[in-house]
C-alpha positions in Angstrom: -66.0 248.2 11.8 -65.0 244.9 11.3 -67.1 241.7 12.6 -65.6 239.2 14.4 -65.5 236.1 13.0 -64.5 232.7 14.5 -61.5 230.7 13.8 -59.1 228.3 15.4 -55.9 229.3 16.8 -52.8 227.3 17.8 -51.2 228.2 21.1 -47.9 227.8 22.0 -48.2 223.7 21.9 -49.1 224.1 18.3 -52.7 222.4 19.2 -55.7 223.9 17.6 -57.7 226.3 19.9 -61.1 228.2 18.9 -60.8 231.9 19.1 -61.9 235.2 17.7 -59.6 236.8 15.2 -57.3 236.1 12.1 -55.6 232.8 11.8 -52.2 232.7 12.7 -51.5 228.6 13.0 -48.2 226.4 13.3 -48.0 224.2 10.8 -48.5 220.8 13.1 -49.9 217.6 13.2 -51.6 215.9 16.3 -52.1 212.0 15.8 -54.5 210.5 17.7 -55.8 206.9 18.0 -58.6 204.7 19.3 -59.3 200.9 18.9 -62.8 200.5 16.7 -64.6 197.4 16.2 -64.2 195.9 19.9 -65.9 192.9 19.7 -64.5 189.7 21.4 -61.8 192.4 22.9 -64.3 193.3 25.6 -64.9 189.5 26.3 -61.0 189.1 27.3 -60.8 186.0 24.2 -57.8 184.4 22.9 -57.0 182.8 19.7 -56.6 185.0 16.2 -58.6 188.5 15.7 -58.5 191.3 13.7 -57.6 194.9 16.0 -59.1 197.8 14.4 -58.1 200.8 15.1 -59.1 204.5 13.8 -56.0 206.9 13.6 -56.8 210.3 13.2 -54.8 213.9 12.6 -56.4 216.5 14.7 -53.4 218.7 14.1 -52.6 221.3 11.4 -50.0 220.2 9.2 -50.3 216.6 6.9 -49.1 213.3 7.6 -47.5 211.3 5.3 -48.5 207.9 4.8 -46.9 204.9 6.3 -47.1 205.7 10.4 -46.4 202.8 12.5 -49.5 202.0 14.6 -49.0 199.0 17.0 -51.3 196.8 19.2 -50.3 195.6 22.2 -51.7 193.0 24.7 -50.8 192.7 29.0 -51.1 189.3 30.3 -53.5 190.5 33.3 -56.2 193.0 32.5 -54.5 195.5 35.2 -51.7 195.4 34.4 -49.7 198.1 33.2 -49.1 199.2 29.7 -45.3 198.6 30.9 -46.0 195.0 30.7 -47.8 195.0 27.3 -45.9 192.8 24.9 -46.6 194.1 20.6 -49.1 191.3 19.4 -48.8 193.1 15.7 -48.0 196.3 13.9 -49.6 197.9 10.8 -48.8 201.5 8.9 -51.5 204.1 7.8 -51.2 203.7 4.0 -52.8 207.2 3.2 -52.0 210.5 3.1 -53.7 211.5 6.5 -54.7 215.5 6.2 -55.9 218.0 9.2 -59.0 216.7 10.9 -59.1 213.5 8.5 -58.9 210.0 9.6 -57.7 206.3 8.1 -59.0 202.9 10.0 -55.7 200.3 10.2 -56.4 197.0 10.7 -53.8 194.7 11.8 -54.2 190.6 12.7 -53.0 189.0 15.9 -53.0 186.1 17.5 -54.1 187.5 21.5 -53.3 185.1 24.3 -56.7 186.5 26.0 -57.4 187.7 29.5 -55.7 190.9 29.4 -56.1 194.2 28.2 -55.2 195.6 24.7 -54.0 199.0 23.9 -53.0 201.1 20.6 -50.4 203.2 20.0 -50.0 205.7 16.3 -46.1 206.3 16.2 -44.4 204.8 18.8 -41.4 206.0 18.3 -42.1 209.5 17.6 -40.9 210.2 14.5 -43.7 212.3 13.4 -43.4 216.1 15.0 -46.9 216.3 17.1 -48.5 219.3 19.3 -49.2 216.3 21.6 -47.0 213.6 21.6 -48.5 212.3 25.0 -51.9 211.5 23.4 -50.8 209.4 20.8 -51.8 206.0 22.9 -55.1 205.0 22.5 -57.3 204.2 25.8 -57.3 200.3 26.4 -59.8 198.4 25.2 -61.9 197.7 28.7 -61.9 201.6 29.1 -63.8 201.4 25.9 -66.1 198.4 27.1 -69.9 199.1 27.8 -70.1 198.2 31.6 
């Protein structure tokens, strides 16, 4: 009698899943992204800033180095990420393996009082078990209070 023994699993979306039972995964990645280092984002300033931002593969398969990551600020903080304009862009400059991560830092110069979102792969070039998730919240859903 064998034991069961825990593993992950990729369902028809490609997207890792736990489960019991032998590994059978497509070879995928997943990108994810989320703005780090908020600072003066959360007080709506202007003027030139660093954006951090930590892109991550949650997927199954690599990611070659050298996916686009862009920030992008609205002039009003509710307005829609329609409206966003690109304040700068930045690559990952790393080979980016399943469940490892690369923080991208890119320089802008934010006109201040809106909102400021991320986005890893814009255009999506990379193949991804979730392309939908591959915008980054905004930066006052991150805020404390």
């Amino acid at each position: 009698m064998r034991t069961p023994f825990l593993d992950v699993h990729v369902e028809a979306t490609g997207c890792l899943t736990p489960r019991r039972g032998p590994l059978d995964a497509l070879n995928i990645a997943d990108l994810t992204v989320e703005l780090t280092d908020l600072g003066n984002l959360c007080e709506q300033m202007g003027g030139q800033i660093d954006l951090q931002a930590e892109v991550c593969n949650r997927g199954t398969n690599p990611v070659q180095d050298g996916v686009v990551v862009q920030f992008l600020e609205t002039t009003d903080p509710n307005a829609p990420i329609e409206d966003a304009k690109v304040v700068c862009e930045t690559v990952t400059t790393k080979l980016l393996l399943p469940g490892e991560c690369e923080i991208v830092v890119c320089s802008a110069d934010l006109m201040g009082g809106g909102n400021i979102y991320v986005d890893v792969d814009p255009e999506d070039k990379i193949a991804d078990c979730h392309p939908g998730n591959n915008l980054g919240a905004d930066a006052f859903g991150l805020c404390p209070g």
